[in-house]
SETIGU-623310 format. One record per residue (C-alpha): residue number from 1; residue in three letters; chain; x negated, y negated, z negated. Coordinates in nm, 2 decimals. Example, Ala and Ser with C-alpha at 12.3 -4.5 7.8 and 13.67 -1.06 7.14 Angstrom:
2
1, ala, A, -1.23, 0.45, -0.78
2, ser, A, -1.37, 0.11, -0.71
//
This chain:
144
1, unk, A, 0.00, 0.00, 0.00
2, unk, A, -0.12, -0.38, 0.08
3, unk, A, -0.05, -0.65, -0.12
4, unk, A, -0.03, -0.94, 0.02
5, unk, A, -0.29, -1.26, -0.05
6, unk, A, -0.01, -1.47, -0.27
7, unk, A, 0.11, -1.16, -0.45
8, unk, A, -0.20, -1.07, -0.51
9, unk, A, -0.27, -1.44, -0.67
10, unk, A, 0.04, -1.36, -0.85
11, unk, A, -0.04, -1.05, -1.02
12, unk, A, -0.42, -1.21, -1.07
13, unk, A, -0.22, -1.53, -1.32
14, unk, A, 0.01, -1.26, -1.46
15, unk, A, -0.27, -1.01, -1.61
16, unk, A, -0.45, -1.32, -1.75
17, unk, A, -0.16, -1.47, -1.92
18, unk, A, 0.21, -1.27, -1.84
19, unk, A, 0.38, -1.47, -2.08
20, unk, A, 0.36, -1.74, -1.81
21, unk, A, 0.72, -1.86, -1.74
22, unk, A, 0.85, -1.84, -1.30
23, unk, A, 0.79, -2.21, -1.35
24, unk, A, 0.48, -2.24, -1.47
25, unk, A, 0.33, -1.97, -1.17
26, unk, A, 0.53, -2.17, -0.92
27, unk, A, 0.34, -2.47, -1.01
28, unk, A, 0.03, -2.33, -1.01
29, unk, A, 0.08, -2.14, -0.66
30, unk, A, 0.25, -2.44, -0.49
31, unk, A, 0.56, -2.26, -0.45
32, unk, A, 0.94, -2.29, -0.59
33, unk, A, 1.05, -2.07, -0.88
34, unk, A, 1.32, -1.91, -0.67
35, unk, A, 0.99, -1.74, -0.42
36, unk, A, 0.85, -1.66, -0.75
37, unk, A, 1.12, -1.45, -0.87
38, unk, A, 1.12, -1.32, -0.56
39, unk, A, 0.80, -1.19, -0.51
40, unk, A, 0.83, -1.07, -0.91
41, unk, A, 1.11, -0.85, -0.79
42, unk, A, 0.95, -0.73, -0.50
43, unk, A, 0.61, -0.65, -0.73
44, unk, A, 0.82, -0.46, -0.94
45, unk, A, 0.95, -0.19, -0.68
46, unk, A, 0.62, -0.20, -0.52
47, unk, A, 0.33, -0.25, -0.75
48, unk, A, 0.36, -0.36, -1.13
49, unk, A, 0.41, -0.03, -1.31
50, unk, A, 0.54, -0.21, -1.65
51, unk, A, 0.54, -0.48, -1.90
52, unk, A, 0.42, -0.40, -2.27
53, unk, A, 0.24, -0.63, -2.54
54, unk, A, -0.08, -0.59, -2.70
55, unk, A, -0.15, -0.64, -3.07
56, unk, A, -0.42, -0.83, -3.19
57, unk, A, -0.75, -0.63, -3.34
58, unk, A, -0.68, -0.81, -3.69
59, unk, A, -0.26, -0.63, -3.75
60, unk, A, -0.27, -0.35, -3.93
61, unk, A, -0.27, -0.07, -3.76
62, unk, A, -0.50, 0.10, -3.51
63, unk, A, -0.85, -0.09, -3.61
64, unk, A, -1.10, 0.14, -3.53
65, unk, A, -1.16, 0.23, -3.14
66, unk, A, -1.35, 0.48, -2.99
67, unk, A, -1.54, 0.58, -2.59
68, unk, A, -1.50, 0.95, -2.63
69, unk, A, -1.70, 1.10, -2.29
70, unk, A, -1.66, 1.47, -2.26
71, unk, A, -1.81, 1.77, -2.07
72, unk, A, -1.54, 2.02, -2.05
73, unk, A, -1.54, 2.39, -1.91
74, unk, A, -1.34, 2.31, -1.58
75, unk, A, -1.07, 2.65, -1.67
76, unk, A, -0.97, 2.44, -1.93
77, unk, A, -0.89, 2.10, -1.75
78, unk, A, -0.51, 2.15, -1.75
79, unk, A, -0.50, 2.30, -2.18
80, unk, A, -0.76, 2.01, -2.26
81, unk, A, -0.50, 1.73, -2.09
82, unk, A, -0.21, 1.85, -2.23
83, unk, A, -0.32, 1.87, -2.59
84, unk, A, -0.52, 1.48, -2.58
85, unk, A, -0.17, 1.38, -2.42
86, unk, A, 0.01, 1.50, -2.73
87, unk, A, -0.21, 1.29, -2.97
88, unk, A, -0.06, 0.99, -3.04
89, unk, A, -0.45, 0.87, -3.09
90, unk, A, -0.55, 0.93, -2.75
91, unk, A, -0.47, 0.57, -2.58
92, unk, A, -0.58, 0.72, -2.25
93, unk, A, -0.81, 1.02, -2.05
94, unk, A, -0.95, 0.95, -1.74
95, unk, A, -1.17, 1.19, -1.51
96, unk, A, -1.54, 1.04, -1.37
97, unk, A, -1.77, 1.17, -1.15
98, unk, A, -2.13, 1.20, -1.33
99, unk, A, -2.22, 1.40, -1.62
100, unk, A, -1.91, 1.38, -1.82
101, unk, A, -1.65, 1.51, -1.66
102, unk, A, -1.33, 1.31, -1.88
103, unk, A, -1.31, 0.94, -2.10
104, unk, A, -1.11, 0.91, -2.35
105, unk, A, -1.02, 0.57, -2.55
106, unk, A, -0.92, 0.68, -2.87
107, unk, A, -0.79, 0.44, -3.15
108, unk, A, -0.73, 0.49, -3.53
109, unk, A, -0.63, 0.35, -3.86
110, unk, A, -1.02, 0.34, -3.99
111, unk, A, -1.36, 0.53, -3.94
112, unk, A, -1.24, 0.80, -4.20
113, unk, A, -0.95, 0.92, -3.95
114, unk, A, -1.18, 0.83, -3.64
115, unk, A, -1.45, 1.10, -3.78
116, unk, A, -1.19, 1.37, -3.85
117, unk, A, -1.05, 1.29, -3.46
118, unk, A, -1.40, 1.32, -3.30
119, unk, A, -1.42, 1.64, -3.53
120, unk, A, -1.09, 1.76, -3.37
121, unk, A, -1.16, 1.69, -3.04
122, unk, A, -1.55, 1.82, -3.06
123, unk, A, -1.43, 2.16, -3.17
124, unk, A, -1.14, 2.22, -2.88
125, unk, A, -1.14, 2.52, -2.69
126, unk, A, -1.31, 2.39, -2.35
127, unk, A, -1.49, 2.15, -2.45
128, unk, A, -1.83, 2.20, -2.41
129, unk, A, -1.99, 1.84, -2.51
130, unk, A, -1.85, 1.50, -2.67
131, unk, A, -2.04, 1.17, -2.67
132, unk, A, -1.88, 0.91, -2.87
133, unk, A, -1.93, 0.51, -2.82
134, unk, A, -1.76, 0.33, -3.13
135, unk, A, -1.63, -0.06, -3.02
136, unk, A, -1.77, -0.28, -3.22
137, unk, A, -1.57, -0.57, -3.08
138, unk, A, -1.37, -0.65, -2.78
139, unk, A, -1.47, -1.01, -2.60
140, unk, A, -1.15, -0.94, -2.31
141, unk, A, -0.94, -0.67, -2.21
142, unk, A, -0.70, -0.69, -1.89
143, unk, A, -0.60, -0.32, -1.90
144, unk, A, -0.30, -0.17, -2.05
//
């Protein structure tokens, strides 16, 4: 799918700041609100997936965060998935070419929990190897 150049300027002031009004985009793209709602409606079938919020690092909560990269045996793919999908910790698992074969971000109440996770995960049938990168602080995150 192609996007075109003003929705992709569009989705470029949205992941920056999506609280921004049809108004407020209009005038910075030059166009009338109505075209924005437009185009918003027509990104929506086509390419924005959803909406959500993200909390701030300082609300209780999820405060410690986690890089888990993992060498996995590849029979295992599919069981290995399934169970980090059913861990309400595991924010998400990608696949990468390289040495590691999965990341995981991983986030949890404090270090305590995050060391009994890693534990967990280590010692899952499949996996082979973990690596684990703690954040220490985030300066900007676009992805949700």
């Amino acid at each position: 799918m192609t996007l075109q150049e003003r929705e992709k300027q569009l989705l470029n002031l949205l992941k920056v700041n999506s609280r921004l009004s049809a108004a407020e985009l209009g005038r910075k793209m030059n166009l009338a609100r109505s075209t924005i709602h437009t185009m918003l409606n027509r990104l929506e079938k086509k390419a924005i997936d959803s909406y959500t919020i993200k909390l701030r690092q300082d609300i209780e909560g999820s405060q410690s965060s986690c890089y888990i990269l993992i060498t996995r045996d590849p029979k295992k793919a599919k069981e290995i998935e399934a169970k980090m999908r059913s861990m309400s910790e595991v924010e998400s698992l990608v696949t990468v070419a390289g040495t590691y074969d999965f990341i995981a971000l991983v986030r949890t109440v404090d270090n305590h929990h995050m060391d009994q996770l890693l534990t967990h995960i280590a010692m899952m049938e499949g996996i082979i190897k973990t690596e684990s990168h703690i954040i220490l602080s985030s300066k900007f995150d676009r992805s949700l």
